[in-house]
C-alpha positions in Angstrom: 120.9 -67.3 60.3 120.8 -67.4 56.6 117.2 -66.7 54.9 116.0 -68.4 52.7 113.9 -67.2 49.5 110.4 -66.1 50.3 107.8 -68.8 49.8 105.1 -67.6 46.8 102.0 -66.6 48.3 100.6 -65.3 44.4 96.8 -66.6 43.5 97.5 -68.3 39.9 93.7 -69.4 39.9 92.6 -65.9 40.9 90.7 -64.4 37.8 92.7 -62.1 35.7 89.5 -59.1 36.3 89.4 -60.1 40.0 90.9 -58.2 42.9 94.7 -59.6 43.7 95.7 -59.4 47.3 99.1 -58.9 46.6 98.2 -55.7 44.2 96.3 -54.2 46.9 98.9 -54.5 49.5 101.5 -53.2 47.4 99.1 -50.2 46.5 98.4 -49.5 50.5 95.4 -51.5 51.1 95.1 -53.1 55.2 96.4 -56.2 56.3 94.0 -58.0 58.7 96.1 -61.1 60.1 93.6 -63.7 61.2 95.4 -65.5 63.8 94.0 -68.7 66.0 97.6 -70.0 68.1 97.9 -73.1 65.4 100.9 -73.4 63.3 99.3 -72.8 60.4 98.3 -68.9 61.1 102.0 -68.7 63.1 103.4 -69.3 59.6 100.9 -67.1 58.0 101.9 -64.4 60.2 105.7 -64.8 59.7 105.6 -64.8 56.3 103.4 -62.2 55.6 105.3 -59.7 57.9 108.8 -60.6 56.1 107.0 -59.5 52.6 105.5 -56.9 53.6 108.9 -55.5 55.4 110.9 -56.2 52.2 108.4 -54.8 49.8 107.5 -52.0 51.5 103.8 -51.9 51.8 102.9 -49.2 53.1 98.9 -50.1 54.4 97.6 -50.8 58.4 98.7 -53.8 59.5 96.9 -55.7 62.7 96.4 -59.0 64.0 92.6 -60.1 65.1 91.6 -63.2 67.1 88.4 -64.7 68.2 88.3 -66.2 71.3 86.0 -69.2 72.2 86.7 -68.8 76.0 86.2 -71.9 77.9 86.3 -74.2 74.9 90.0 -73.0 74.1 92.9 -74.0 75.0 93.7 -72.7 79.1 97.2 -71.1 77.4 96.2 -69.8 73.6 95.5 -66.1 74.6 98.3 -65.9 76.4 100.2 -67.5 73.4 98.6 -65.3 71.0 99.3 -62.3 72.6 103.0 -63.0 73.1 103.0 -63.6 69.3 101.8 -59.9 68.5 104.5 -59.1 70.7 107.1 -60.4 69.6 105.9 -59.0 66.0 105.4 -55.9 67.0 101.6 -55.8 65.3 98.2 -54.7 67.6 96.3 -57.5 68.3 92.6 -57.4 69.1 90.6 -59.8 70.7 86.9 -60.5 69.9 84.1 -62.7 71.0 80.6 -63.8 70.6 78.0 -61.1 72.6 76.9 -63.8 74.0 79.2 -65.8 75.7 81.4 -68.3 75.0 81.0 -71.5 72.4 80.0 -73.8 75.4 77.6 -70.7 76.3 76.1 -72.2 72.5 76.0 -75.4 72.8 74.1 -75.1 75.8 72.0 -72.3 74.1 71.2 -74.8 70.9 70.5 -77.5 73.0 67.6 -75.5 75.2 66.3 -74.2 71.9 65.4 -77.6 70.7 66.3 -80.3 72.5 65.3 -82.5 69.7 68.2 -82.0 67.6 71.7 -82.9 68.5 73.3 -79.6 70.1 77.5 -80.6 69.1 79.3 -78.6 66.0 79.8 -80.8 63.4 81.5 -81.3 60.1 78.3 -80.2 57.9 76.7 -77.8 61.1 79.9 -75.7 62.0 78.1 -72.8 63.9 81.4 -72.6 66.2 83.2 -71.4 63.3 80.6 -69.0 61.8 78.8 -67.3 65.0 82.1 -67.1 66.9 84.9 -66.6 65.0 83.6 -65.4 61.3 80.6 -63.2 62.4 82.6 -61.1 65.4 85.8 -60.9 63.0 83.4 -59.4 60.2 81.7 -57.2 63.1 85.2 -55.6 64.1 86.4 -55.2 60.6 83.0 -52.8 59.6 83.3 -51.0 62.6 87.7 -50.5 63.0 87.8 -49.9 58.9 84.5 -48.1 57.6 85.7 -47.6 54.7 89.2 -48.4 51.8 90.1 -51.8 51.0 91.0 -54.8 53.5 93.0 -57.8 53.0 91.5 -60.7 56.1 94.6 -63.3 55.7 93.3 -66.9 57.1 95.9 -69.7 57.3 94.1 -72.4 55.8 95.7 -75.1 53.5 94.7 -77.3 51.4 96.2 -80.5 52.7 94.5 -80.3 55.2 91.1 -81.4 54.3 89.0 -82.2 51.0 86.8 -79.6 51.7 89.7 -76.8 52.3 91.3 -78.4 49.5 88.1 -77.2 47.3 88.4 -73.6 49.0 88.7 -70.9 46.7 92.7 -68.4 48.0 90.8 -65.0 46.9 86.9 -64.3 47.6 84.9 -61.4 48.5 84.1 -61.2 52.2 80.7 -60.2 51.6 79.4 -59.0 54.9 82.0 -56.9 55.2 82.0 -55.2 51.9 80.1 -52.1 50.8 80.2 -50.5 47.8 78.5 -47.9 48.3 80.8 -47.1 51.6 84.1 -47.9 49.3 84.7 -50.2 51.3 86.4 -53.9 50.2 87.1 -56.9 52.3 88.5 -59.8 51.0 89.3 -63.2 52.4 92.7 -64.5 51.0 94.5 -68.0 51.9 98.1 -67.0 50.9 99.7 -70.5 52.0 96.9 -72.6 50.7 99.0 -74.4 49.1 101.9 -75.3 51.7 103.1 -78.3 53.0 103.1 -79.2 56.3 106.8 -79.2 56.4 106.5 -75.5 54.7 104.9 -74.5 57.8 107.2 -75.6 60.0 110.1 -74.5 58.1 108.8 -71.2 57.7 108.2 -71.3 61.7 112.3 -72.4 62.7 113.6 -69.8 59.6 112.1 -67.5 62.1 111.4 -68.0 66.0 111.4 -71.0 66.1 108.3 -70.9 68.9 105.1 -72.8 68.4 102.1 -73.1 70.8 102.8 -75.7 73.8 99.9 -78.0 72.7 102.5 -79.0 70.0 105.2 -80.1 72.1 102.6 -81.6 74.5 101.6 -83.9 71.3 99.5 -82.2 69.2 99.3 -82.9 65.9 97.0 -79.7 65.1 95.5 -76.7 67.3 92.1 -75.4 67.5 89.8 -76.0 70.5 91.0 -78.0 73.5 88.5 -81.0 71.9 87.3 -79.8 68.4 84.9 -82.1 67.1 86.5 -82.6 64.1 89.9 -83.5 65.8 92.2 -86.6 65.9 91.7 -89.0 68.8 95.6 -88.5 69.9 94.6 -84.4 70.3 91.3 -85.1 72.1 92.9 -87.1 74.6 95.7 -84.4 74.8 93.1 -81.4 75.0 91.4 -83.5 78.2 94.1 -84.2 80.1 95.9 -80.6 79.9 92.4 -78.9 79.9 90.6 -80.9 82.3 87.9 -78.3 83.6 86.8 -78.0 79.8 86.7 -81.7 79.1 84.5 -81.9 82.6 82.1 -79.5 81.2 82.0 -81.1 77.6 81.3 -84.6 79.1 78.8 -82.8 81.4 76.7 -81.6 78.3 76.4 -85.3 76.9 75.1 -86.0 80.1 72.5 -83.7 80.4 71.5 -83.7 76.9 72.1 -87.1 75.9 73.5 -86.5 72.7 77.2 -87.9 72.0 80.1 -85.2 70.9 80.6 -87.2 67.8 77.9 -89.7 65.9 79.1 -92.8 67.7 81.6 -91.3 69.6 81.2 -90.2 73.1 83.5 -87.5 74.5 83.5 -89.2 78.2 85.0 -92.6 77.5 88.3 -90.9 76.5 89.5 -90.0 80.3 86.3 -91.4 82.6 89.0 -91.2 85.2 88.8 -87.4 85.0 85.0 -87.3 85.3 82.6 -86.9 88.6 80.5 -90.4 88.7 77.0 -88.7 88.4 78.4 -87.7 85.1 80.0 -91.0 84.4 76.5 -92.7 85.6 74.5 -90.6 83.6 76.3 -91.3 79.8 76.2 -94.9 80.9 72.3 -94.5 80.9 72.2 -92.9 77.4 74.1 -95.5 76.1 71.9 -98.2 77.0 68.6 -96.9 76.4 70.3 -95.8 72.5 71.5 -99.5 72.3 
């Protein structure tokens, strides 16, 4: 198959006396890919790989991927590590010491029961306790020291918020000066399309993580809080045992998974009645 150029993956907004990513790679520094099973990182990965194989850079290169157990998808490790296979690159797995993220919502909710226990938009401790914080504790302890590019495939169109995300910035509980040591985050396809991503994907494998061609529109947890409607009721029906246990939560807790927006009325169907029972009781003593 013919290959098309290479998509630009250069930082025009990065600051002409900050660190550029693709210096340091050229100049030997690690590549850390981040990689979650979604298209997005797929593409990353894809990309990345091709430039650094036709520009020769010469630094470590390994993928890394935090695992929210229960609350993922039943097939995205496997998917993940078939990915670093057919690459070629070590992959390493990491988790939260404590469990898994419905470990935590369990563990907020017993804290204080007064507060609602669900990730949220503005409270996104699934993102920060168990994927940035066990990334951040495997890159201090595998690279002590030199210079470490963390590649995350996040874009722009996405979201307004990612759209507002800085493509270069200094990890900064990773880095330490006085250890020589410096980590920096870097979106190279910030800027892609949606049909870049995909494009990028069929130029190469082709393969994509089932959820898509189950009907998902994007991949993160079986039933993110911030997802579509269309992928929640996806993630229930093909992850049923995890929907049972997120639907179990609002009825223990009382709190919905969303603000007005209760997890169990996607798929009741799929739920035990105690369960069922006990949401229809929080719903009427709310209302």
């Amino acid at each position: 198959m013919q290959q098309l150029p290479l998509f630009s993956v250069d930082a025009p907004d990065t600051p002409d006396d900050s660190p550029k990513p693709l210096t340091l790679l050229r100049n030997g520094a690690t590549l850390v890919l981040s990689v979650s099973g979604g298209k997005d990182s797929d593409a990353m990965c894809h990309h990345l790989l091709e430039r650094r194989q036709t520009e020769g850079w010469s630094g470590d290169v390994a993928m890394v991927h935090a695992d929210l157990g229960r609350a993922e998808w039943h097939n995205t490790t496997e998917y993940i590590q078939d990915l670093a296979w057919r690459k070629g690159i070590p992959l390493h797995i990491v988790r939260w010491t404590q469990g898994d993220l419905i470990d935590r919502i369990w563990q907020r909710y017993h804290a204080d029961p007064s507060r609602p226990c669900w990730p949220s938009s503005k409270v996104r401790y699934c993102t920060s306790d168990l994927k940035r914080a066990p990334i951040s504790r495997w890159i201090r302890h595998t690279y002590p020291t030199g210079k470490v590019i963390c590649a995350i495939g996040l874009r722009a169109e996405e979201s307004t918020s990612r759209a507002k995300k800085q493509t270069v910035t200094v990890r900064d509980d990773c880095t330490a000066p006085t250890l020589n040591r410096l980590v920096l985050n870097w979106l190279p396809i910030h800027d892609w399309t949606s049909d870049d991503v995909w494009h990028c994907i069929h130029q190469h494998d082709g393969i994509a993580h089932p959820a898509y061609m189950l009907g998902n529109t994007r991949l993160s947890c079986a039933c993110c809080v911030l997802a579509s409607v269309n992928d929640l009721l996806n993630g229930a029906i093909h992850n049923s045992e995890t929907y049972r246990e997120l639907c179990r939560i609002e009825a223990v807790t009382g709190y919905s998974f969303r603000q007005d927006f209760w997890l169990s009325d996607l798929q009741p169907n799929l739920l035990p009645e105690s369960t069922r029972i006990a949401v229809h009781n929080h719903k009427r003593r709310i209302a």
